[in-house]
Short mmCIF file of the C-alpha atoms (twelve columns), coordinates in Angstrom:
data_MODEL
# 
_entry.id   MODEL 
# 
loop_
_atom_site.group_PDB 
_atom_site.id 
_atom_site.type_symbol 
_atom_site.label_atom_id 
_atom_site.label_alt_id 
_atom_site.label_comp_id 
_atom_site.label_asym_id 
_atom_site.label_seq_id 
_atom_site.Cartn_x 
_atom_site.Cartn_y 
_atom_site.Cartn_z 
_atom_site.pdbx_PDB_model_num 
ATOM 1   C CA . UNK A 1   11.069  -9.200  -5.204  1 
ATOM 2   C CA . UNK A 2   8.946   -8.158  -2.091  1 
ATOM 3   C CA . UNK A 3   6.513   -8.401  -0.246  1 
ATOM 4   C CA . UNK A 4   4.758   -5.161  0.902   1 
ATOM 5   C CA . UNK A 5   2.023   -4.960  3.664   1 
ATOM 6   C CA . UNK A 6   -0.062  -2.280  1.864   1 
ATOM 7   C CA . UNK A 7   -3.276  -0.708  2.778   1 
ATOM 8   C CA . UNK A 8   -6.357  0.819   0.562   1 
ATOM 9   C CA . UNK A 9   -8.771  3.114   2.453   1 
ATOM 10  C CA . UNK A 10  -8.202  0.848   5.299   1 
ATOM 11  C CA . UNK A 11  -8.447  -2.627  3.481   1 
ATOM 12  C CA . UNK A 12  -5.270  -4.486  4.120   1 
ATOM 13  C CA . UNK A 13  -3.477  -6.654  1.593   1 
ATOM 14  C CA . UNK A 14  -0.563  -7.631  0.326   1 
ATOM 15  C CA . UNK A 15  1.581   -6.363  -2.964  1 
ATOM 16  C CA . UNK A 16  4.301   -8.110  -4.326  1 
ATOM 17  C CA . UNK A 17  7.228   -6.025  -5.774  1 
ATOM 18  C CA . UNK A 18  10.322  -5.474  -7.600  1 
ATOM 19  C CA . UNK A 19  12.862  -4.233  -6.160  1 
ATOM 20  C CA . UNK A 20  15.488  -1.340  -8.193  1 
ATOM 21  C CA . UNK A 21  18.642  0.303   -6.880  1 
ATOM 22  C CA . UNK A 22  16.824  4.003   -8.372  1 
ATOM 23  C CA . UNK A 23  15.479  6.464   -5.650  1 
ATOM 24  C CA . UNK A 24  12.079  6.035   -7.135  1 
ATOM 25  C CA . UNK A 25  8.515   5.979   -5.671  1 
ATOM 26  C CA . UNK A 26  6.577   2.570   -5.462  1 
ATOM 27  C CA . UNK A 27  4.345   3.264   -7.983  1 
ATOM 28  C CA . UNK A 28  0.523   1.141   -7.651  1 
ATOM 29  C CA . UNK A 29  -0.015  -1.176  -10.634 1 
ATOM 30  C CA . UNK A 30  -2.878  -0.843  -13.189 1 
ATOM 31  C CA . UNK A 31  -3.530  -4.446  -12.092 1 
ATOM 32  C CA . UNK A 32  -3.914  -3.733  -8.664  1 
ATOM 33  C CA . UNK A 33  -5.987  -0.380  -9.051  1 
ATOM 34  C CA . UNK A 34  -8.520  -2.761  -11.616 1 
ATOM 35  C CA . UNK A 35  -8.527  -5.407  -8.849  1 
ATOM 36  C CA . UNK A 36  -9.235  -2.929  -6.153  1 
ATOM 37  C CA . UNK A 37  -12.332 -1.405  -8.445  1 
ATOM 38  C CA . UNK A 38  -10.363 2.295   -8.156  1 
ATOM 39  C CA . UNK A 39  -11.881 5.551   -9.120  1 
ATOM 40  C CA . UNK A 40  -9.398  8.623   -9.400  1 
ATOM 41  C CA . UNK A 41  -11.373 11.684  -8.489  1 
ATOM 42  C CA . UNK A 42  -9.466  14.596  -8.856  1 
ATOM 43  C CA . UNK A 43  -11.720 17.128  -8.366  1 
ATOM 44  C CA . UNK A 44  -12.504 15.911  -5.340  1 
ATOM 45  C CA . UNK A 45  -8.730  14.544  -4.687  1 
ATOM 46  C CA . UNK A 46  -9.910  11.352  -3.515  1 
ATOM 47  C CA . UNK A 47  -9.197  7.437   -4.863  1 
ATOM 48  C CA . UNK A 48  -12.387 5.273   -4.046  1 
ATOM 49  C CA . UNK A 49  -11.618 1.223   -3.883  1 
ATOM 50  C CA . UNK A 50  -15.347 -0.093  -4.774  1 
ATOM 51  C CA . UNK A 51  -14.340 -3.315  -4.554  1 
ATOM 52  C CA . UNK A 52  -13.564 -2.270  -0.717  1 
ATOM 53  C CA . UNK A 53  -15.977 0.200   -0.193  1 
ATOM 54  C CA . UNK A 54  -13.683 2.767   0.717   1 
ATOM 55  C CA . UNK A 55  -12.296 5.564   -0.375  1 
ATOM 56  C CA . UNK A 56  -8.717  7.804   0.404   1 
ATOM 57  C CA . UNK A 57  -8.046  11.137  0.507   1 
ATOM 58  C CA . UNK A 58  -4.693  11.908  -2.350  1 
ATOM 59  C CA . UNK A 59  -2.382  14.424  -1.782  1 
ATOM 60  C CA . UNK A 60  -1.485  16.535  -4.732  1 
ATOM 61  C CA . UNK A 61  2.410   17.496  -5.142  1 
ATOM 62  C CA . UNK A 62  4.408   19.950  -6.104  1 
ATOM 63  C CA . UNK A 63  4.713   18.636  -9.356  1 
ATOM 64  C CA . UNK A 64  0.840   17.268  -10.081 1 
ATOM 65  C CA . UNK A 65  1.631   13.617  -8.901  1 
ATOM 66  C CA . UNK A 66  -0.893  12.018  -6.782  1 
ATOM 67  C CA . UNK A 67  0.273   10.191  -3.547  1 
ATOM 68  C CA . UNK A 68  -1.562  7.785   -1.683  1 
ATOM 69  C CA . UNK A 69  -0.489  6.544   1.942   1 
ATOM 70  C CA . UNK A 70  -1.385  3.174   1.928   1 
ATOM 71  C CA . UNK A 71  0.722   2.626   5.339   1 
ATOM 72  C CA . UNK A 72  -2.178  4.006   7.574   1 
ATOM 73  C CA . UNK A 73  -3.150  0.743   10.073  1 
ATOM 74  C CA . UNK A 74  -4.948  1.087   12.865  1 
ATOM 75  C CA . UNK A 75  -6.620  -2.741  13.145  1 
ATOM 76  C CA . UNK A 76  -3.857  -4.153  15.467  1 
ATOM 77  C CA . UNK A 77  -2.407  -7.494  14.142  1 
ATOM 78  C CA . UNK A 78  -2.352  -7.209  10.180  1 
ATOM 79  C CA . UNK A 79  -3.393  -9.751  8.714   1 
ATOM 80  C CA . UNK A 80  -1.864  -11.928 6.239   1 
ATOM 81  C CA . UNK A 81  -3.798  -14.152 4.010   1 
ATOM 82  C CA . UNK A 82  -2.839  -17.798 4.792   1 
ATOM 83  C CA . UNK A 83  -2.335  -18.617 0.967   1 
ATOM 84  C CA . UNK A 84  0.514   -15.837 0.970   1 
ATOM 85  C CA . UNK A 85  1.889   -16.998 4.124   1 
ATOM 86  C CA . UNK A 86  2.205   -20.720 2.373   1 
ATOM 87  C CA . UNK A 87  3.612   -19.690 -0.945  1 
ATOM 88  C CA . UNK A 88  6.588   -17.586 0.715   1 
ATOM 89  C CA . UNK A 89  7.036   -19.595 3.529   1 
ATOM 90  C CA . UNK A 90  6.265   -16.998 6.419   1 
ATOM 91  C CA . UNK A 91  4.936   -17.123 9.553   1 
ATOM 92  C CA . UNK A 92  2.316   -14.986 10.807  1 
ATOM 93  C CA . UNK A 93  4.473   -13.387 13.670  1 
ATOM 94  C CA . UNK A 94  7.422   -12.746 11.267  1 
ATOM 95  C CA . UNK A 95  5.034   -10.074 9.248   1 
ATOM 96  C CA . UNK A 96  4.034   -8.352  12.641  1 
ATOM 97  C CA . UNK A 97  7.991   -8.339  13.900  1 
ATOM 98  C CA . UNK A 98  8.848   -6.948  10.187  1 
ATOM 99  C CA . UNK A 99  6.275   -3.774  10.323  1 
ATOM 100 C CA . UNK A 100 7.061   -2.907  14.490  1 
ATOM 101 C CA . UNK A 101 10.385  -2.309  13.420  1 
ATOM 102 C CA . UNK A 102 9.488   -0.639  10.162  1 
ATOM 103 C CA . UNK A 103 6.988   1.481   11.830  1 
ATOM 104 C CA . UNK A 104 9.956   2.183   14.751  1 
ATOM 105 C CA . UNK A 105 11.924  3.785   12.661  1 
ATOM 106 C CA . UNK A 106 9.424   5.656   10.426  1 
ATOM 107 C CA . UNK A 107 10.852  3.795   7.365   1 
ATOM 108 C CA . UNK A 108 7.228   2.078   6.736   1 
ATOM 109 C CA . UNK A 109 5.723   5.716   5.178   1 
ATOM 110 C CA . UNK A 110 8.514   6.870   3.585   1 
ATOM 111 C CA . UNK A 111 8.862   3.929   1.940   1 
ATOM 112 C CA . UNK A 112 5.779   3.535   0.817   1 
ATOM 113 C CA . UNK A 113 4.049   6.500   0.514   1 
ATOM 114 C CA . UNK A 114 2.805   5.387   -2.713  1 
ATOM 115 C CA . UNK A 115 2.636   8.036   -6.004  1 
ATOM 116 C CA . UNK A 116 -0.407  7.901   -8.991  1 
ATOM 117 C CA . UNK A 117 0.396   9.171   -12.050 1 
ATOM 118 C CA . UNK A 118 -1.660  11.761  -13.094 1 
# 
């Protein structure tokens, strides 16, 4: 299981995951595209998050899978919601150490640059 700092048309959150030994792409859950009120537009290769109010451009591959990058932050500190922080036990600053050095080493997007199935 983790814990990924993930980002919808600028809305930060957090996803919990499982983690698998395949080289697959982290693939965003039914549950979390109902939760986030998402409309797939692909005419107009966008992913709107009503519940958010905002809306990301996709980028169409090769092969017709969507992506989303849901690692774009540009709000400074990211912040985690207290009731995650209690249930795993972190602490605020260990969240902002983990993505600096993510981020560093430009692991952060290609880990996580998320694919829709189309």
């Amino acid at each position: 299981m983790a814990l990924i700092p993930t980002i919808l048309g600028g809305a930060p959150g957090i996803v919990r995951g499982t983690v698998v030994q395949e080289d697959i792409p982290h693939l965003l859950s039914i549950g979390l595209l109902e939760s986030s009120g998402s409309v797939i537009d692909t005419k107009a290769n966008v992913i709107r998050f009503e519940e958010h109010g905002t809306q990301d451009k996709m980028l169409r591959l090769k092969s017709g899978h969507r992506t989303v990058d849901v690692t774009k932050w540009d709000g400074g500190l990211f912040p985690v919601p207290p009731q995650v922080r209690e249930q795993y036990g972190l602490s605020f600053f260990s969240v902002q150490r983990r993505m600096a050095s993510a981020r560093s080493f430009n692991m952060f997007t290609s880990m996580l640059h998320m694919r829709l199935i189309n």
